[in-house]
DONU-211885 format. One record per residue (C-alpha): x, y, z; residue number from 1. Coordinates in nm, 4 decimals. Layout:
<atoms>
ATOM     east    north       up resi
ATOM        X        Y        Z  NUM
...
</atoms>
This chain:
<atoms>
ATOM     east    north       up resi
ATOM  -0.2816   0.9930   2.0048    1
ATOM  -0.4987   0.8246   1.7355    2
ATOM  -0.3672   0.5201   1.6183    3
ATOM  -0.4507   0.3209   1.3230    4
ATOM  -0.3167  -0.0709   1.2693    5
ATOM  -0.3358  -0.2439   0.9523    6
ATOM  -0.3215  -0.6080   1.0699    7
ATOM  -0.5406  -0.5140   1.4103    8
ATOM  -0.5479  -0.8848   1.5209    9
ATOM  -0.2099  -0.9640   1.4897   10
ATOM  -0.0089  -1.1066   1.7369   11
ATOM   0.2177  -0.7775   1.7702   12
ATOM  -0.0695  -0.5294   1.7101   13
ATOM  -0.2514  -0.6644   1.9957   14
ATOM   0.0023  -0.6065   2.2065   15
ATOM   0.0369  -0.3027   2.0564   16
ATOM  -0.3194  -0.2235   2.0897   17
ATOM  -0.3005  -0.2765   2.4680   18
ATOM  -0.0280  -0.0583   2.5031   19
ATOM  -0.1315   0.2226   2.3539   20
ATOM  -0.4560   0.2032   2.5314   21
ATOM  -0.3363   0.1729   2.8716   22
ATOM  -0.1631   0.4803   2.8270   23
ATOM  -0.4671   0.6659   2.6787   24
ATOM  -0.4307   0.6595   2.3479   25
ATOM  -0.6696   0.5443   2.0763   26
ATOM  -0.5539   0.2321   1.8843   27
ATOM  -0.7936   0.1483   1.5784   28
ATOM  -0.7537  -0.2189   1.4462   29
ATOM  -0.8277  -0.2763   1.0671   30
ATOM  -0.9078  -0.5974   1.0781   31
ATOM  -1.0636  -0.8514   0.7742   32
ATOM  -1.2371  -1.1106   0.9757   33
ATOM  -1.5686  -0.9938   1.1980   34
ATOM  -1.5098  -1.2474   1.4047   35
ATOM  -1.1708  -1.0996   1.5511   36
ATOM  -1.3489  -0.7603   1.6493   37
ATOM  -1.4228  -0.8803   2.0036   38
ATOM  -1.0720  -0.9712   2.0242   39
ATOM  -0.9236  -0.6015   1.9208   40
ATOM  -1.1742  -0.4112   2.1425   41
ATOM  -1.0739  -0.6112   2.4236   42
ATOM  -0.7367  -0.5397   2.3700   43
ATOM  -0.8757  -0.1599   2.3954   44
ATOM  -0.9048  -0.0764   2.0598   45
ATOM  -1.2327   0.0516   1.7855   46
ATOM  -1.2206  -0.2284   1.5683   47
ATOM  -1.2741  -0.1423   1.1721   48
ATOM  -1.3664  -0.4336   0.9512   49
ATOM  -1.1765  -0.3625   0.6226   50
ATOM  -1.0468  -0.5959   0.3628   51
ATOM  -0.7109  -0.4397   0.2314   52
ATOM  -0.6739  -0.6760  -0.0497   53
ATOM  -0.9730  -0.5340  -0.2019   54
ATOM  -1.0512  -0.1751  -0.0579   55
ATOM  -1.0167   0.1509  -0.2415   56
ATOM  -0.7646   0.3954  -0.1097   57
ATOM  -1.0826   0.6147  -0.0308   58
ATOM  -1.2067   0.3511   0.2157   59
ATOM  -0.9092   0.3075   0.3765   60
ATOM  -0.8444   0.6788   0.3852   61
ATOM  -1.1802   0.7491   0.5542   62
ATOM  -1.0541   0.5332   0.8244   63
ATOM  -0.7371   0.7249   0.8765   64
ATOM  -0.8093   1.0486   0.8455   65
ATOM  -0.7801   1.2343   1.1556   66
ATOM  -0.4933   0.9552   1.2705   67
ATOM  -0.1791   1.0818   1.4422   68
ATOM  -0.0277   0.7412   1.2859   69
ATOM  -0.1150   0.4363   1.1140   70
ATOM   0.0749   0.1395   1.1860   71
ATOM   0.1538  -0.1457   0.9322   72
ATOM   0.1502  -0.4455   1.0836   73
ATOM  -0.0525  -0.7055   0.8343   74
ATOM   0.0881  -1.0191   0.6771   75
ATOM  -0.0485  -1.3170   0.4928   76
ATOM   0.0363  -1.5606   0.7695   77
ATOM   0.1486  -1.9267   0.7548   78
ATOM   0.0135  -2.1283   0.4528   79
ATOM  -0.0556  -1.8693   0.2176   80
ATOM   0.0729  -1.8920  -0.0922   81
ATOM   0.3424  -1.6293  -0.2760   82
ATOM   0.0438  -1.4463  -0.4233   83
ATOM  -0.1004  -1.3347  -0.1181   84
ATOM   0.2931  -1.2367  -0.0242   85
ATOM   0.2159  -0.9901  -0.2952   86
ATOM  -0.1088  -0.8678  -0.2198   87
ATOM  -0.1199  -0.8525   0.1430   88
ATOM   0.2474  -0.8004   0.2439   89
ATOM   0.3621  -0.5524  -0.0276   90
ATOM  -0.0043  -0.4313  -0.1613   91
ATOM  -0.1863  -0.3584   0.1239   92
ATOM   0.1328  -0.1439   0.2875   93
ATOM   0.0833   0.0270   0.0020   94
ATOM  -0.2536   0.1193   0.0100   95
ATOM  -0.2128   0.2525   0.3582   96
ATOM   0.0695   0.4294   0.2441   97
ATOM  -0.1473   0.5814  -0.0693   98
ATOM  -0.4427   0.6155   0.2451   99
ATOM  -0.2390   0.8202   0.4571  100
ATOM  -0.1175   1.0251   0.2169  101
ATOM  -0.4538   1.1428   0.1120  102
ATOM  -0.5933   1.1574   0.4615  103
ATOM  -0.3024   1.3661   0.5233  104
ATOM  -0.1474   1.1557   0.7948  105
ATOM   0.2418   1.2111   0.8023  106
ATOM   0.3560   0.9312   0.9896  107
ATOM   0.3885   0.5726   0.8994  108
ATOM   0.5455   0.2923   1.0726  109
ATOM   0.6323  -0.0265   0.8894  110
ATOM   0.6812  -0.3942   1.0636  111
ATOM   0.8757  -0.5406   0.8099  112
ATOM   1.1514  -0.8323   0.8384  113
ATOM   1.5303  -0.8730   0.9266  114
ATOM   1.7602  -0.9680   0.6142  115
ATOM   1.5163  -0.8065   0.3913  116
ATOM   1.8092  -0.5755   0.2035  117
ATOM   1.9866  -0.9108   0.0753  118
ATOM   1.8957  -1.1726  -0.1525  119
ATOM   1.7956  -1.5177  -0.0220  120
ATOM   2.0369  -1.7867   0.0239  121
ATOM   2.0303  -2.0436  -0.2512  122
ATOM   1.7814  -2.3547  -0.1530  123
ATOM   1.5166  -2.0831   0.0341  124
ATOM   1.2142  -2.2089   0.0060  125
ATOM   0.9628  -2.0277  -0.2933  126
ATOM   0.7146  -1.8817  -0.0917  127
ATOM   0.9283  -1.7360   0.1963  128
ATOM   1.1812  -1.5741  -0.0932  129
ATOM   0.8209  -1.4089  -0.1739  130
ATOM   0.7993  -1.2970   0.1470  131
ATOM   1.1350  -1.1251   0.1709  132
ATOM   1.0785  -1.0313  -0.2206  133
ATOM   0.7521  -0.8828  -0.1050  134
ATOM   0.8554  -0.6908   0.2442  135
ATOM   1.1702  -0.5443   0.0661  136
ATOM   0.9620  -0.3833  -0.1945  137
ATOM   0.7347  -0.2489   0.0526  138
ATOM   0.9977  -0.1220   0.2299  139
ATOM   1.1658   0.0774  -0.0520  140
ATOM   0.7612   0.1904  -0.1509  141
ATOM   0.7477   0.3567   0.1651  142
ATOM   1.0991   0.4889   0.1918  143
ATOM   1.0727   0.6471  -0.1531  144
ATOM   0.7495   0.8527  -0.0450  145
ATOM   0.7235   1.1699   0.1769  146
ATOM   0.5898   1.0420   0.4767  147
ATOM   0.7555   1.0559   0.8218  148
ATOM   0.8031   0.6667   0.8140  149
ATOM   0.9889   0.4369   1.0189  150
ATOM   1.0777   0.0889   0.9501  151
ATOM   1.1241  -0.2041   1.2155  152
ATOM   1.2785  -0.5202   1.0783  153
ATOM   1.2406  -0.7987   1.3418  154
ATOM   1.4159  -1.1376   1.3728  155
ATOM   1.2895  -1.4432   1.4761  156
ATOM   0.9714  -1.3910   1.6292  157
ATOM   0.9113  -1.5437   2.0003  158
ATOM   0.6188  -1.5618   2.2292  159
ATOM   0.8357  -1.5107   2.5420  160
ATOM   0.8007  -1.2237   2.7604  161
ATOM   0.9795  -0.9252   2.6878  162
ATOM   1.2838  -0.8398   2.8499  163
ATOM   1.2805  -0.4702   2.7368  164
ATOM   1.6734  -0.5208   2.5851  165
ATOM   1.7589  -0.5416   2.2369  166
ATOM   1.9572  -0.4841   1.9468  167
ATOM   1.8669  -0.2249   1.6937  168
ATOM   2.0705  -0.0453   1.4601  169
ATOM   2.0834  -0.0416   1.0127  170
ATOM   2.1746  -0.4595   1.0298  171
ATOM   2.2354  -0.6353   1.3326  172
ATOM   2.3317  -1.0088   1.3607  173
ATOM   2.0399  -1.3045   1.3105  174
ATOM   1.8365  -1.3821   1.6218  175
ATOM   1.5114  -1.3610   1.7724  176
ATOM   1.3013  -1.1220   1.9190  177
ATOM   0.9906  -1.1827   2.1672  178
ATOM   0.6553  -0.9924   2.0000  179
ATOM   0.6535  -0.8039   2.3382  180
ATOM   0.9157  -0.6180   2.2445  181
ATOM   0.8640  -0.5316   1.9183  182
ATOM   0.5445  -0.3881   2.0288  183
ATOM   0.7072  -0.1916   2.2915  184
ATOM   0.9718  -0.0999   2.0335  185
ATOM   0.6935   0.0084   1.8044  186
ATOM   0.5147   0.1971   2.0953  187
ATOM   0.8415   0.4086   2.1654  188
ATOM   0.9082   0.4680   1.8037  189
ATOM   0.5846   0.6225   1.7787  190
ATOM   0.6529   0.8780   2.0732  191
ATOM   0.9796   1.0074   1.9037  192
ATOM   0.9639   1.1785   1.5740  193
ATOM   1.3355   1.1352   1.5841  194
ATOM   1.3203   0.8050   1.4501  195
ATOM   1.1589   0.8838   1.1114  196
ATOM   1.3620   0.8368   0.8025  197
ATOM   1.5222   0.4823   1.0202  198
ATOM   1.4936   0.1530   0.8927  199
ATOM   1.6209  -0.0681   1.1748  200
ATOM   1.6659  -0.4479   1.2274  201
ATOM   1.5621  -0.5823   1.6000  202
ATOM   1.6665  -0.8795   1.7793  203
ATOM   1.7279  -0.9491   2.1391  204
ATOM   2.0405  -0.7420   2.3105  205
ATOM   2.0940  -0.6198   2.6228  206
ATOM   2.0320  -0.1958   2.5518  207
ATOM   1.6822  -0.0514   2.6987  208
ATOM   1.4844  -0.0234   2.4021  209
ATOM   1.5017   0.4100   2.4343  210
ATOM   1.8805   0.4510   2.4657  211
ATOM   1.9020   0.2020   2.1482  212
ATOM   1.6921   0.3890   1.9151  213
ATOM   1.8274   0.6827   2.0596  214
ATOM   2.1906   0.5217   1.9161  215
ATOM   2.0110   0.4295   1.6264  216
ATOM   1.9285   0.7829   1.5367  217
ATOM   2.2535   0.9464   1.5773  218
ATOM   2.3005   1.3266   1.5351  219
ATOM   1.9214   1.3186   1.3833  220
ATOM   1.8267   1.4092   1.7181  221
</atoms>
């Protein structure tokens, strides 16, 4: 399975990365900085140096084409501003979605954010309301298109190891969740078409991570 990750030097794509290569698949890291390539191939993966705040759907396309997948996993990271929210959190999941869809990829999986779905508290601060702002409408972007997409909405996000246990379902309580298991959630969605059409929140429980998107999905199966 071809594999391509927006966001290739991310904490969770890494992880990712290694997963899906130690299991013989073929993760493909997007990633804007040359200097993280050595990182991404060590993790297993072809690293493709791509800036999605300023390629062309063609570009981006020309990178997926042939994908079994393509994985969104990108964010602005700590200290940008709310305009980079914009552009990186809800524009570039967008251009992979507009990518994929004219590479003819069907499936598309989304890291997005717990609590996205209501409106921030009074008193949050500016730029993380642009955050949700931004990952919500991202969210409904890809849910409103044709693609086989699936949506993971972590908590809190820990560097602990994984425990393999969680909580996933439409809204699940506030907590955190160690980036191991995301990635191992993210690695499972992948390997069951079941779960398109899901957009799930993830924090730590105490199912196996298969039985619980298993629950997630219902009679889909």
């Amino acid at each position: 399975m071809r594999v391509v990750i927006a966001g290739g030097h991310g904490k969770i794509a890494l992880r990712l990365e290694r997963l899906l290569s130690s299991d013989g698949d073929q993760p493909v890291g997007i990633i804007r900085n040359p200097d993280h390539a050595a990182d991404v191939e060590a993790a297993g993966a072809e690293a493709v140096v791509l800036d999605l705040e300023k390629a062309s759907v063609d570009e981006v396309a020309a990178v997926v084409r042939g994908a079994d997948a393509v994985v969104f996993a990108a964010g602005a990271g700590p200290g940008s501003g709310a305009a980079r929210k914009d552009t990186v959190d809800r524009g570039a999941a967008a251009l992979l979605a507009d990518a994929a869809e004219a590479a003819g990829v069907d499936r598309y999986l989304m890291v997005s954010a717990i609590g996205v779905e209501k409106d921030p508290p009074a008193g949050t601060d500016a730029v993380y309301s642009a955050y949700l702002k931004a990952k919500r409408a991202a969210d409904h972007d890809l849910m409103n298109r044709k693609l086989a997409w699936t949506i993971i909405r972590p908590g809190g996000l820990t560097d602990e190891p994984g425990t393999g246990r969680v909580a996933l379902d439409v809204e699940v309580e506030r907590g955190s969740i160690s980036r191991d298991d995301v990635a191992e959630v993210l690695l499972a969605a992948l390997r069951r078409p079941f779960t398109a059409g899901l957009a799930l929140e993830l924090v730590e429980g105490t199912v196996p991570i298969v039985p619980a998107l298993t629950d997630a999905a219902g009679d889909r199966i």
